[in-house]
PyMOL Python script that loads the backbone (N, CA, C, O; Angstrom):
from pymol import cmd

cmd.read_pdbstr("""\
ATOM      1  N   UNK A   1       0.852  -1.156   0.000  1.00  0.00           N
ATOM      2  CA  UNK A   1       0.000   0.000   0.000  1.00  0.00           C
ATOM      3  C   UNK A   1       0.907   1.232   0.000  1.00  0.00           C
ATOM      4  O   UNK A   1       1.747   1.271   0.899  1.00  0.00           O
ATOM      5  N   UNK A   2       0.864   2.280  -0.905  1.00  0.00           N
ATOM      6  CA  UNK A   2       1.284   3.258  -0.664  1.00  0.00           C
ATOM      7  C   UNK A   2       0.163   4.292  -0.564  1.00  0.00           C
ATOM      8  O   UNK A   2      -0.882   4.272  -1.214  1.00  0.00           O
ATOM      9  N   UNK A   3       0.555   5.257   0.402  1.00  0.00           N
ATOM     10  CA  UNK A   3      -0.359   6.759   0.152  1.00  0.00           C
ATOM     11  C   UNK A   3       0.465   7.870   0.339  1.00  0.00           C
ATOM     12  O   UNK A   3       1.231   8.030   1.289  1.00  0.00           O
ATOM     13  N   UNK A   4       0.269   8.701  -0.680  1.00  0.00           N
ATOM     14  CA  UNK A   4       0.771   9.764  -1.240  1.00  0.00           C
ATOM     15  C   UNK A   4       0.498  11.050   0.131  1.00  0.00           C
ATOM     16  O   UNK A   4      -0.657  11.364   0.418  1.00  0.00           O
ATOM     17  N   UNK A   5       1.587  11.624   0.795  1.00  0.00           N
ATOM     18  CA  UNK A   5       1.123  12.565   1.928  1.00  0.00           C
ATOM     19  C   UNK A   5       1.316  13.308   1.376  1.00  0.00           C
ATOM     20  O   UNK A   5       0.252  13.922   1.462  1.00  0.00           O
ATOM     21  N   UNK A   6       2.094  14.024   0.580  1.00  0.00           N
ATOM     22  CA  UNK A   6       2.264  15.380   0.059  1.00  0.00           C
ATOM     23  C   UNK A   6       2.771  15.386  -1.623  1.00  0.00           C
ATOM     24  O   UNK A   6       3.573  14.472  -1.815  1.00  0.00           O
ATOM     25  N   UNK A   7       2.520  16.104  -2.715  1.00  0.00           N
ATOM     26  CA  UNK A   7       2.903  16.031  -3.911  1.00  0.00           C
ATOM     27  C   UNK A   7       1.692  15.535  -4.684  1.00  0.00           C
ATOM     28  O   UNK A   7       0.519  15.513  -4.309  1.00  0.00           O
ATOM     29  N   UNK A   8       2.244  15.120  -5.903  1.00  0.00           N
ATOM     30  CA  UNK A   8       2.020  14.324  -7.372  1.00  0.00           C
ATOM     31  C   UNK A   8       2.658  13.550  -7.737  1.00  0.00           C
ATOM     32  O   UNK A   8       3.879  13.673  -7.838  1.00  0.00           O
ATOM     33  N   UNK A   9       1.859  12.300  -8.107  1.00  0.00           N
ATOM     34  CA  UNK A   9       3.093  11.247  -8.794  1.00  0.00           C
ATOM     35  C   UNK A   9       2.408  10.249  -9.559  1.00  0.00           C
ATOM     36  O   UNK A   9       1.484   9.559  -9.129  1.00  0.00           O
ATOM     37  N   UNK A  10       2.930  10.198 -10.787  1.00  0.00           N
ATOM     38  CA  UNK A  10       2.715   9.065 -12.209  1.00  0.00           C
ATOM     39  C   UNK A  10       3.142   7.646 -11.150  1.00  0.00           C
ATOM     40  O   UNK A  10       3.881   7.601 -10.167  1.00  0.00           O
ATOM     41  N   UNK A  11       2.537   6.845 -11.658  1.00  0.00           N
ATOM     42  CA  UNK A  11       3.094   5.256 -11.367  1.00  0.00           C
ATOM     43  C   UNK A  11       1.980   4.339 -12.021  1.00  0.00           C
ATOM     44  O   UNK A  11       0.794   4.051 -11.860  1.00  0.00           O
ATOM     45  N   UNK A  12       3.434   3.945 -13.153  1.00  0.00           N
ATOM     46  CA  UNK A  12       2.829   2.704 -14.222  1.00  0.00           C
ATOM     47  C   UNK A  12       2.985   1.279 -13.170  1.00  0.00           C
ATOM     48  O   UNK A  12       3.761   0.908 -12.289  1.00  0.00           O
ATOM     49  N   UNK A  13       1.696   0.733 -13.882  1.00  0.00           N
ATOM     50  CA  UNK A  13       1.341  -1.178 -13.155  1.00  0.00           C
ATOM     51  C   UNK A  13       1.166  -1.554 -14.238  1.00  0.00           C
ATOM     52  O   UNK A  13       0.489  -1.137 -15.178  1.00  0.00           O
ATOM     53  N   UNK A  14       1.929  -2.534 -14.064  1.00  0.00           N
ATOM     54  CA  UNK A  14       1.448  -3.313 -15.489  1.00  0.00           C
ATOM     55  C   UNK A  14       1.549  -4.878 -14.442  1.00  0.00           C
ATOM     56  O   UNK A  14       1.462  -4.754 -13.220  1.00  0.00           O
ATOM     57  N   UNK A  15       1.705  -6.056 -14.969  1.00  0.00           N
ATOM     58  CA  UNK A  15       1.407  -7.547 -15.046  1.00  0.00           C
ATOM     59  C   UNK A  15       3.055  -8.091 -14.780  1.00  0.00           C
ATOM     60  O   UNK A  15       3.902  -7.855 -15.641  1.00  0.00           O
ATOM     61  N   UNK A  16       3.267  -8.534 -14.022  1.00  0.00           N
ATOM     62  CA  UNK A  16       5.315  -9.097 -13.679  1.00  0.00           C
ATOM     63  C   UNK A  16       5.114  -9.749 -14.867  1.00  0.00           C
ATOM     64  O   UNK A  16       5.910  -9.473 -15.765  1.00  0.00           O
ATOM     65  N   UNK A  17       4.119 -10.666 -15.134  1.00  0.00           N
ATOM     66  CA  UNK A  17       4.461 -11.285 -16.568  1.00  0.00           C
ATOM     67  C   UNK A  17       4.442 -10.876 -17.955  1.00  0.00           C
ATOM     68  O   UNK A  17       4.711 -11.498 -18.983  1.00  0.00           O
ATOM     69  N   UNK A  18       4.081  -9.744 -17.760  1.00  0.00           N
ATOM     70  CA  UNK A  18       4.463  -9.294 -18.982  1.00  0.00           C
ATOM     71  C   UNK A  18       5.366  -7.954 -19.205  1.00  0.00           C
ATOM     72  O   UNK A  18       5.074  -6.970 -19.883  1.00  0.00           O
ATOM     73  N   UNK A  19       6.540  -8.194 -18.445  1.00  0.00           N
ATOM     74  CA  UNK A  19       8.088  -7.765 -18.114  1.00  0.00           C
ATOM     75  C   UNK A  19       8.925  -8.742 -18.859  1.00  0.00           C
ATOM     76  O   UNK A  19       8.761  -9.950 -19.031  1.00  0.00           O
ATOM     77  N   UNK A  20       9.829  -7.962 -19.245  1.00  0.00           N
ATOM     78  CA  UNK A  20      11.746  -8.571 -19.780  1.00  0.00           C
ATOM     79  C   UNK A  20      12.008  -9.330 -18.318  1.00  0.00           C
ATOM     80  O   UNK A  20      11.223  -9.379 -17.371  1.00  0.00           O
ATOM     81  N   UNK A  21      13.596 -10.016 -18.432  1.00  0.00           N
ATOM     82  CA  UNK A  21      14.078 -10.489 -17.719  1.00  0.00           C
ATOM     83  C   UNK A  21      14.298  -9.543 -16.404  1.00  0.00           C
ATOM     84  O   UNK A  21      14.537  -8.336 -16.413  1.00  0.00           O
ATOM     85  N   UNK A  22      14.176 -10.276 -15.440  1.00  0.00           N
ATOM     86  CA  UNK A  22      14.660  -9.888 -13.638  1.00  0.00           C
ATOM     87  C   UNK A  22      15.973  -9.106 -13.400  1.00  0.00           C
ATOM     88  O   UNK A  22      16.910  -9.903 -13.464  1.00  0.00           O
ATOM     89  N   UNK A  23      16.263  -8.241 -13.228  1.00  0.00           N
ATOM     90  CA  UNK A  23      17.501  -7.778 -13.577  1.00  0.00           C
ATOM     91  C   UNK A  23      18.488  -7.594 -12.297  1.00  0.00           C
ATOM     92  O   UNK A  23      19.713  -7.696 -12.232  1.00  0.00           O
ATOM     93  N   UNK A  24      17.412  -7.252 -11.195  1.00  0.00           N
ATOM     94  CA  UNK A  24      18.238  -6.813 -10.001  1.00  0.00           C
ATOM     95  C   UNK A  24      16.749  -7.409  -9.250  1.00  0.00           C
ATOM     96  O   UNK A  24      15.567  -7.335  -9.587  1.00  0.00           O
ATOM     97  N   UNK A  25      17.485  -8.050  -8.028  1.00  0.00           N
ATOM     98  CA  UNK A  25      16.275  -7.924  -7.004  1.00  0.00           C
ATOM     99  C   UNK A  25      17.477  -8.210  -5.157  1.00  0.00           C
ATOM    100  O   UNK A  25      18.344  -9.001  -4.785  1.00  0.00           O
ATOM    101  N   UNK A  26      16.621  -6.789  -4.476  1.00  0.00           N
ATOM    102  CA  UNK A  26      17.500  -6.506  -3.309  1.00  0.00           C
ATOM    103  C   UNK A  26      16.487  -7.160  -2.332  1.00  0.00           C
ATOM    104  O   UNK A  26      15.341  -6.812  -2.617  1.00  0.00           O
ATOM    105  N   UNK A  27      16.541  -7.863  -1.442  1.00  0.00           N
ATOM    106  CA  UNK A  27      15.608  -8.558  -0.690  1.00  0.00           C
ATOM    107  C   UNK A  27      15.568  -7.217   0.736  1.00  0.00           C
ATOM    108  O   UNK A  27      14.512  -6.971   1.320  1.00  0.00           O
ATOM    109  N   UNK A  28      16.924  -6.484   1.092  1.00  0.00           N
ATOM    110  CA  UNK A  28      16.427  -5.979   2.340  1.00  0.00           C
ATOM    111  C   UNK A  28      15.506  -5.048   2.067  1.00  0.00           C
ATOM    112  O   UNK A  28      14.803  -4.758   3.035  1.00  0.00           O
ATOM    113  N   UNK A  29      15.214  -4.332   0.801  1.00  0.00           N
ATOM    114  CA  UNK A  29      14.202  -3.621   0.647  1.00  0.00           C
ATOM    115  C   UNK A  29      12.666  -4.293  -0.125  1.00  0.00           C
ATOM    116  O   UNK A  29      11.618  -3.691  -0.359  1.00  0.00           O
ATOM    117  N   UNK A  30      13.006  -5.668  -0.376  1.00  0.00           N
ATOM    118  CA  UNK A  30      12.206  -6.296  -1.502  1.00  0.00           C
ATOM    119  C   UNK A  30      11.789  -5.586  -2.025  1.00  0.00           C
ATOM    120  O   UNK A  30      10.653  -5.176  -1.790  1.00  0.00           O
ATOM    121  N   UNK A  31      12.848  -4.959  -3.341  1.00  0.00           N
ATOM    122  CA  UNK A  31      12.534  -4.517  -5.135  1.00  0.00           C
ATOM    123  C   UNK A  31      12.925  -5.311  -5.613  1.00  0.00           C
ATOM    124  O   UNK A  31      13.843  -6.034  -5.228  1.00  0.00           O
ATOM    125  N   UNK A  32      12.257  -5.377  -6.677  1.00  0.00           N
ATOM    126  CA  UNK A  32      12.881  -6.277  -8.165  1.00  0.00           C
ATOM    127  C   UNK A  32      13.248  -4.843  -9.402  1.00  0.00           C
ATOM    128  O   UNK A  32      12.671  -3.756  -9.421  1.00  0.00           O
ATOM    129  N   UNK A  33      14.212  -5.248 -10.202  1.00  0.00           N
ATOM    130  CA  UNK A  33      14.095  -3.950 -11.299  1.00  0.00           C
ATOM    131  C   UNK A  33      14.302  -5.064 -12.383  1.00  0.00           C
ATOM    132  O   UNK A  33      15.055  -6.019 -12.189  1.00  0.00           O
ATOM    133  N   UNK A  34      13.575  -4.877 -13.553  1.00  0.00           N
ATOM    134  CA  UNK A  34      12.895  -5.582 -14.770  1.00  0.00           C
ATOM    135  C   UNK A  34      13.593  -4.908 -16.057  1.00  0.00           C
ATOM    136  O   UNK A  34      13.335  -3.743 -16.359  1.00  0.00           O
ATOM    137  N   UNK A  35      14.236  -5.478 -16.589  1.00  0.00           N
ATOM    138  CA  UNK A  35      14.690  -4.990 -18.057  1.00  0.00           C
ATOM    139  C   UNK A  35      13.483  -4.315 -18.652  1.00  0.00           C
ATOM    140  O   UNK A  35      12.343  -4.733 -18.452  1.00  0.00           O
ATOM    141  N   UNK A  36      13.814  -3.066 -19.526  1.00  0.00           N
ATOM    142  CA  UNK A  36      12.374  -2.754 -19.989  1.00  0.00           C
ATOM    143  C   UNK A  36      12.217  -2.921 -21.039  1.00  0.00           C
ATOM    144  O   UNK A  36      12.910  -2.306 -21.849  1.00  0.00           O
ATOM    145  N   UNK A  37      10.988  -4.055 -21.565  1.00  0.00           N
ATOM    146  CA  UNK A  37      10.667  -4.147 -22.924  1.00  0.00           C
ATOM    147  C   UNK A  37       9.598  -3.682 -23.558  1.00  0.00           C
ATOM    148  O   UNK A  37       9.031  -4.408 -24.374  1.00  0.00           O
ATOM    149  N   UNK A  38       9.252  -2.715 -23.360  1.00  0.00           N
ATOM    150  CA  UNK A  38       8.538  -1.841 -23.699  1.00  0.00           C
ATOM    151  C   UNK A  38       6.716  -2.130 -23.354  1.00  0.00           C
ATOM    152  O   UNK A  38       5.816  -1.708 -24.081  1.00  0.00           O
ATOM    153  N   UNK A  39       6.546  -2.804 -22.292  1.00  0.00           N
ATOM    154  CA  UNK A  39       5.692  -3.797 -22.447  1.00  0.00           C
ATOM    155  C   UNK A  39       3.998  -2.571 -21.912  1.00  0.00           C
ATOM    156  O   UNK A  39       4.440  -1.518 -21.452  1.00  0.00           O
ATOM    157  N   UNK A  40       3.312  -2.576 -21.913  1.00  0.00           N
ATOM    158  CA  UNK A  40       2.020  -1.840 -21.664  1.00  0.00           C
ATOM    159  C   UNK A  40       2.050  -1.654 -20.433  1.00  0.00           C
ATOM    160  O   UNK A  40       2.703  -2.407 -19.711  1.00  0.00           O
ATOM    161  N   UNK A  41       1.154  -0.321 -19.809  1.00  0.00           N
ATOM    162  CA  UNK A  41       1.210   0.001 -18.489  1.00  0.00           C
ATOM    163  C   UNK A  41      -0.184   0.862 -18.411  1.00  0.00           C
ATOM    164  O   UNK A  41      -0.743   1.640 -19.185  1.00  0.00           O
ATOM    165  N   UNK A  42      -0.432   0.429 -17.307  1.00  0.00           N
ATOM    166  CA  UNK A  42      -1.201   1.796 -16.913  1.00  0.00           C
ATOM    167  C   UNK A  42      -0.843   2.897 -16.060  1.00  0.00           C
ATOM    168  O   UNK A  42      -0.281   2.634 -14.996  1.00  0.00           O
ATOM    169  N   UNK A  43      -1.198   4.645 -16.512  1.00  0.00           N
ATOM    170  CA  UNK A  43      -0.780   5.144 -15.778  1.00  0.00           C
ATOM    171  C   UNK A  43      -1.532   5.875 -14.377  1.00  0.00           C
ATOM    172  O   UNK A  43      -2.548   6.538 -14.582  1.00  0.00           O
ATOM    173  N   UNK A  44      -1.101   5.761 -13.204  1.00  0.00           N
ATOM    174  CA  UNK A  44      -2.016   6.330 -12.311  1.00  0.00           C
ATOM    175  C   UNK A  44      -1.679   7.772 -11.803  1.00  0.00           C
ATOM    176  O   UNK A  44      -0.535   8.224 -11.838  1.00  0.00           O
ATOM    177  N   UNK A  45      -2.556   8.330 -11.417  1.00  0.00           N
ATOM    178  CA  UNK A  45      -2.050   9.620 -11.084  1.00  0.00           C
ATOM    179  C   UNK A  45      -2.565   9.918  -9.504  1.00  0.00           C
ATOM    180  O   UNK A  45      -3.676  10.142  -9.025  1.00  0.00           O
ATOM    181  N   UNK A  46      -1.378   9.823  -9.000  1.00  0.00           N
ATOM    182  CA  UNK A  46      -2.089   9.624  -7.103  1.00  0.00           C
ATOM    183  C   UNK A  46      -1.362  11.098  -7.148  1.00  0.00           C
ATOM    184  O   UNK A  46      -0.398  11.657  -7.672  1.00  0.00           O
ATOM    185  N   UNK A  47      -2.696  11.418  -6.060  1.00  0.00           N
ATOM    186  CA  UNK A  47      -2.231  12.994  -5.055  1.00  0.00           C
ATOM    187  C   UNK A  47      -2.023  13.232  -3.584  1.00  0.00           C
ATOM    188  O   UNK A  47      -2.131  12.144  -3.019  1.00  0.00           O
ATOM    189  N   UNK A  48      -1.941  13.546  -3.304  1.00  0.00           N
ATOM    190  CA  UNK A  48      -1.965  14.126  -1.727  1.00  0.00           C
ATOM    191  C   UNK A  48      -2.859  13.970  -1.302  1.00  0.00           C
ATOM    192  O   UNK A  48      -3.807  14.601  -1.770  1.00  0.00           O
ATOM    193  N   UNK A  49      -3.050  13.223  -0.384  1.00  0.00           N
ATOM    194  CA  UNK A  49      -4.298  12.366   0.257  1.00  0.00           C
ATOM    195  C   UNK A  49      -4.644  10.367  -0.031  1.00  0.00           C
ATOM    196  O   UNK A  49      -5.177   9.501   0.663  1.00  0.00           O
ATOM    197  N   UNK A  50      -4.137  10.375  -1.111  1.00  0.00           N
ATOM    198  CA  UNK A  50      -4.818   9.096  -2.111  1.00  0.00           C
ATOM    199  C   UNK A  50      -3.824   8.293  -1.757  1.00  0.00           C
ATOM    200  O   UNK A  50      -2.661   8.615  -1.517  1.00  0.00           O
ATOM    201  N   UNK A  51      -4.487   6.850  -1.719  1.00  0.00           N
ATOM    202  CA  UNK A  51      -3.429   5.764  -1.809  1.00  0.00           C
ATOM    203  C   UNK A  51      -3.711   4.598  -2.687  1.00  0.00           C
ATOM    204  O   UNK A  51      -4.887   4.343  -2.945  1.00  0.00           O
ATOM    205  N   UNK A  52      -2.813   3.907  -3.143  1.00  0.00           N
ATOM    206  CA  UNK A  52      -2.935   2.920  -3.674  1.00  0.00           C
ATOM    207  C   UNK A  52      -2.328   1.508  -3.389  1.00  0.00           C
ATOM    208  O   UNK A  52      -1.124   1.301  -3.235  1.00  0.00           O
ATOM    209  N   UNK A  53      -3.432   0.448  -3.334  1.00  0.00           N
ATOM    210  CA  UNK A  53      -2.790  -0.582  -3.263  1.00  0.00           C
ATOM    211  C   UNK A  53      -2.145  -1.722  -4.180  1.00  0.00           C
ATOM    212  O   UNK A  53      -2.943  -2.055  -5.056  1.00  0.00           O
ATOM    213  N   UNK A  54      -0.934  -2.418  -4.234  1.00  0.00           N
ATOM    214  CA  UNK A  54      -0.658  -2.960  -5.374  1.00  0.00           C
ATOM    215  C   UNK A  54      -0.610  -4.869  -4.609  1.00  0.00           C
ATOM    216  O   UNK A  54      -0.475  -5.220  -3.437  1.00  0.00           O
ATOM    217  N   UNK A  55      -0.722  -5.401  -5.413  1.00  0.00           N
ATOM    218  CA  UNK A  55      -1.304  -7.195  -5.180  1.00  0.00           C
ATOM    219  C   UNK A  55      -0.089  -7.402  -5.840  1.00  0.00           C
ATOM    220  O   UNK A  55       0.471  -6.548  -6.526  1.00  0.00           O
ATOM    221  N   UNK A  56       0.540  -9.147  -5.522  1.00  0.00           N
ATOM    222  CA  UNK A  56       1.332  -9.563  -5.614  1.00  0.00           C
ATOM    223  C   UNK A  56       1.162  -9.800  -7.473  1.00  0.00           C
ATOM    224  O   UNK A  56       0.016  -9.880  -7.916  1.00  0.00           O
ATOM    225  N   UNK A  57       2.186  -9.884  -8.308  1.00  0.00           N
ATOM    226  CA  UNK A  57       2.209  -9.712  -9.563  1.00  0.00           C
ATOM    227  C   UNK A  57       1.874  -8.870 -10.074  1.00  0.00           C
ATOM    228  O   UNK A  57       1.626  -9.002 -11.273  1.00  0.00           O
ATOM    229  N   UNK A  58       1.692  -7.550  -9.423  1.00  0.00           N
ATOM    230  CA  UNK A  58       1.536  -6.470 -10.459  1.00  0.00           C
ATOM    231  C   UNK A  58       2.730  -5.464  -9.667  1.00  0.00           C
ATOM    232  O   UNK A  58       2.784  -5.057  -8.506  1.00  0.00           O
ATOM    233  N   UNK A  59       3.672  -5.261 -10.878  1.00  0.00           N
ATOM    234  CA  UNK A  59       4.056  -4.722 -10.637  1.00  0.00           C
ATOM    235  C   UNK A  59       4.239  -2.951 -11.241  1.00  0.00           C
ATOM    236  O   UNK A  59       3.814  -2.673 -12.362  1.00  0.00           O
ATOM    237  N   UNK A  60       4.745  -2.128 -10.568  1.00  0.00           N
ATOM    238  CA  UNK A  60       5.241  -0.815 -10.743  1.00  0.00           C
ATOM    239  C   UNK A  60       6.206   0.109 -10.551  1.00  0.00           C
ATOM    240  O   UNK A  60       7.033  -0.085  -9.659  1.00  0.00           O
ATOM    241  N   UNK A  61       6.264   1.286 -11.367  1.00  0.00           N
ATOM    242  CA  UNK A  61       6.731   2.134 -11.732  1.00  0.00           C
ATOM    243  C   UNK A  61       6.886   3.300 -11.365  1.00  0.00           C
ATOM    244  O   UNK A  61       6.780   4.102 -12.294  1.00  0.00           O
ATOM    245  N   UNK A  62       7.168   3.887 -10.046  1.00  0.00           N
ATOM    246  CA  UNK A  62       6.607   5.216  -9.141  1.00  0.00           C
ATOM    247  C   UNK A  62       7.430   5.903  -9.568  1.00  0.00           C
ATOM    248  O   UNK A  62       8.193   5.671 -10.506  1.00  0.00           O
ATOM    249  N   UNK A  63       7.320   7.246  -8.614  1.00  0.00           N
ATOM    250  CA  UNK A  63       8.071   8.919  -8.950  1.00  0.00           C
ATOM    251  C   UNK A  63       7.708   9.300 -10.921  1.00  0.00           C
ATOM    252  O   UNK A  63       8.660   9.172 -11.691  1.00  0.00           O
ATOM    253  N   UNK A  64       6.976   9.529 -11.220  1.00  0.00           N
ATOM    254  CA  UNK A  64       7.292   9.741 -12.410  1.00  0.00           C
ATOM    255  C   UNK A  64       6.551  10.976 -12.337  1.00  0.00           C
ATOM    256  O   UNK A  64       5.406  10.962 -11.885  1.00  0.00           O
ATOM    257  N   UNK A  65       7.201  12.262 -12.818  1.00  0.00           N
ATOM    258  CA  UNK A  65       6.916  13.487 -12.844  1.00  0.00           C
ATOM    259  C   UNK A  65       5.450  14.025 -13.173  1.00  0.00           C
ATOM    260  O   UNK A  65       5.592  14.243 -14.377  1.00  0.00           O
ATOM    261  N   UNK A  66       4.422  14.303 -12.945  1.00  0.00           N
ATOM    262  CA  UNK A  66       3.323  14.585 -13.732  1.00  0.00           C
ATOM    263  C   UNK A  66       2.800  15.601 -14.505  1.00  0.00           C
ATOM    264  O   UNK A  66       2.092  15.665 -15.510  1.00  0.00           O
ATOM    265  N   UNK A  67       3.616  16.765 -13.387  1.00  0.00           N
ATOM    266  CA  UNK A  67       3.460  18.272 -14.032  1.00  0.00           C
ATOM    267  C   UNK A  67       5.383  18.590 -14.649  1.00  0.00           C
ATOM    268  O   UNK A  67       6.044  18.196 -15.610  1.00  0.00           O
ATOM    269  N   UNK A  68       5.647  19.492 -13.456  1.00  0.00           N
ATOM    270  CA  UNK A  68       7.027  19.478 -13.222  1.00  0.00           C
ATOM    271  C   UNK A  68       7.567  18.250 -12.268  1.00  0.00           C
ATOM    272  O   UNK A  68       6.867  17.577 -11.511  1.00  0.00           O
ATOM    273  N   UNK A  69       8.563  18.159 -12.424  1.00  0.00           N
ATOM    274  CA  UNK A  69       9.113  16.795 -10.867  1.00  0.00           C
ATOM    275  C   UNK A  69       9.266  17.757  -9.796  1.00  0.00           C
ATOM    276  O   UNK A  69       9.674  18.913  -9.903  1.00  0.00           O
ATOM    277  N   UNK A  70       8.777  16.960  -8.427  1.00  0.00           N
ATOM    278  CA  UNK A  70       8.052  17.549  -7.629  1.00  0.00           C
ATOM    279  C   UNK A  70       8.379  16.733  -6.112  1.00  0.00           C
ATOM    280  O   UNK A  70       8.136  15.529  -6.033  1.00  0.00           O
ATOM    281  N   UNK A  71       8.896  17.424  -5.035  1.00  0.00           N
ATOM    282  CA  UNK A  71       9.340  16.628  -3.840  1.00  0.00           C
ATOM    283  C   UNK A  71       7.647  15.862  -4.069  1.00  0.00           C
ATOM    284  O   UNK A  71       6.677  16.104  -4.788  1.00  0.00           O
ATOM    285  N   UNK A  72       8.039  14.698  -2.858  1.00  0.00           N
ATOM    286  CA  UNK A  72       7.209  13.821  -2.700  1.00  0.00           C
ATOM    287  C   UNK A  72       7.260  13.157  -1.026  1.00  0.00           C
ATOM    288  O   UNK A  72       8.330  12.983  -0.443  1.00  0.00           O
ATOM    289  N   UNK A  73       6.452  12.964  -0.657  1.00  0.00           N
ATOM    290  CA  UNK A  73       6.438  12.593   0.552  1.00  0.00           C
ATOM    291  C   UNK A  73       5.017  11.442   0.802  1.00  0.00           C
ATOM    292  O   UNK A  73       3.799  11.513   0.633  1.00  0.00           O
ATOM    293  N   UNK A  74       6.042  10.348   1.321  1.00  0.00           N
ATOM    294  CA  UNK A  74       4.797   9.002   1.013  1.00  0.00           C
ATOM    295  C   UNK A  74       5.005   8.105   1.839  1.00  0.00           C
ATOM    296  O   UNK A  74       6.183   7.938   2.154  1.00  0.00           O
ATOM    297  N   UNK A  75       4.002   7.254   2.452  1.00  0.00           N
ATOM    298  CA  UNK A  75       4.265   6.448   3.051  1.00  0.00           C
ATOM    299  C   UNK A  75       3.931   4.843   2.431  1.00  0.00           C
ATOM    300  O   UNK A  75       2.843   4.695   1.875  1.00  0.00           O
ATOM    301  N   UNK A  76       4.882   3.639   2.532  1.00  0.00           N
ATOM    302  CA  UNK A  76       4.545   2.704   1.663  1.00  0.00           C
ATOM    303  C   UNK A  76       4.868   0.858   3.002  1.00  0.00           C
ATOM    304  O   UNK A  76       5.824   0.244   3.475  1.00  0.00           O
ATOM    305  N   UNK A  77       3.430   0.785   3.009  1.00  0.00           N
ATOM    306  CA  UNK A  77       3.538  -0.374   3.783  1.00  0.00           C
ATOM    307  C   UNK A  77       3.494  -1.682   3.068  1.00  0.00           C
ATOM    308  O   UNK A  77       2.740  -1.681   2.096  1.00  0.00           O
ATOM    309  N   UNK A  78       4.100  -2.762   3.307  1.00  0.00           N
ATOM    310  CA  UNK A  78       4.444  -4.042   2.732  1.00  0.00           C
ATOM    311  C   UNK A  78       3.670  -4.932   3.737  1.00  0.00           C
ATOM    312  O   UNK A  78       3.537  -4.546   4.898  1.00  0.00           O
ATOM    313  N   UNK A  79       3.106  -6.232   3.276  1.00  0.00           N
ATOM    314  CA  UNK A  79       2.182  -6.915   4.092  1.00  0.00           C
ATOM    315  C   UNK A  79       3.067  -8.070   3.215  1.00  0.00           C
ATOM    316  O   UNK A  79       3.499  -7.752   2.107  1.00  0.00           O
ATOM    317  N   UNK A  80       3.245  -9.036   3.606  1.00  0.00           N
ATOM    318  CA  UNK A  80       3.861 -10.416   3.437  1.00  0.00           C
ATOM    319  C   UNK A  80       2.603 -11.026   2.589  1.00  0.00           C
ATOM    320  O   UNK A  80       1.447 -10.884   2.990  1.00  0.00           O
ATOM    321  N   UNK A  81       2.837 -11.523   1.719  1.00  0.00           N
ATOM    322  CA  UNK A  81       1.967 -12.272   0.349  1.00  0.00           C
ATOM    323  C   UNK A  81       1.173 -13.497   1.591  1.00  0.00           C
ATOM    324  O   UNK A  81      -0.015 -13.784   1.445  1.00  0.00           O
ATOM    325  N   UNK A  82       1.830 -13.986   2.513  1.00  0.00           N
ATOM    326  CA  UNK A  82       1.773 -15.204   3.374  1.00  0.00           C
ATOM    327  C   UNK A  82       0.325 -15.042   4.012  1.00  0.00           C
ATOM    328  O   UNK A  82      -0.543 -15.898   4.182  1.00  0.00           O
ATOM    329  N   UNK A  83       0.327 -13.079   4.447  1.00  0.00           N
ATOM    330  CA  UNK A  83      -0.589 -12.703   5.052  1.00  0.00           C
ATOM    331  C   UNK A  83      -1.912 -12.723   4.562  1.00  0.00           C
ATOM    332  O   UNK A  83      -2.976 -12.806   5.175  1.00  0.00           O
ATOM    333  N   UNK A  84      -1.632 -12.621   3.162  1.00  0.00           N
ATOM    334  CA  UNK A  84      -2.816 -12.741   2.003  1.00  0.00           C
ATOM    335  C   UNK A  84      -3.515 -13.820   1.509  1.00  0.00           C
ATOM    336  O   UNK A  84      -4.466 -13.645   0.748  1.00  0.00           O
ATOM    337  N   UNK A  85      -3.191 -14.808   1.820  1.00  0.00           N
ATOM    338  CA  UNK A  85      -3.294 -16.104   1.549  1.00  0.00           C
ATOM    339  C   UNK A  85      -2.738 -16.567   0.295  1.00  0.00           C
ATOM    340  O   UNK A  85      -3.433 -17.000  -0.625  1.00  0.00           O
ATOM    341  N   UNK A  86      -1.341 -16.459   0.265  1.00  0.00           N
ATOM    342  CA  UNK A  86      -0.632 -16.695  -1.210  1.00  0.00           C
ATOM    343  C   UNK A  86       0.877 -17.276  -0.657  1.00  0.00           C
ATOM    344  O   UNK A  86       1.515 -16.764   0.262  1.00  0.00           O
ATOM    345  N   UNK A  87       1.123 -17.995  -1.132  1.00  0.00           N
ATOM    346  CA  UNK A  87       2.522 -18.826  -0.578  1.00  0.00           C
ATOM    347  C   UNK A  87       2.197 -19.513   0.553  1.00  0.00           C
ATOM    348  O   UNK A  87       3.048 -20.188   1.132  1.00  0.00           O
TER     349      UNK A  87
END
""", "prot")
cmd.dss("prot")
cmd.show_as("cartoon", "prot")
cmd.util.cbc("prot")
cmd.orient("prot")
């Protein structure tokens, strides 16, 4: 879950499976970064106030400028897939 406390911000989701190869993945922060093959996205436009939640296999694309690039201030909680009933 992220929610946006202060700012604007683009962030494409698209499908993990329909991503290039795995390129980097850091477990103490659990990111993955995905070769980009140009593959379809949607774009969201969260504001100040709004949050969004993202489900296991979809992944995304945050900070992306909407107007001008723009500090940002956000808070982003992680819930274990385990918790969800998945794994």
């Amino acid at each position: 879950m992220q929610f946006l406390i202060a700012g604007i911000e683009g962030i494409d989701v698209t499908a993990v499976e329909s991503l290039g190869e795995q390129t980097v993945f850091k477990p103490e922060s659990d990111t993955q970064k995905f070769a980009d093959n140009g593959a379809p996205a949607t774009r969201l436009i969260l504001r100040a106030g709004e949050f969004l939640v993202l489900m296991p296999g979809e992944a995304h694309r945050p900070k992306i400028a909407v107007q001008e690039p723009a500090r940002l201030k956000k808070l982003v909680v992680k819930i274990p897939a385990k918790l969800l009933g998945e794994g």
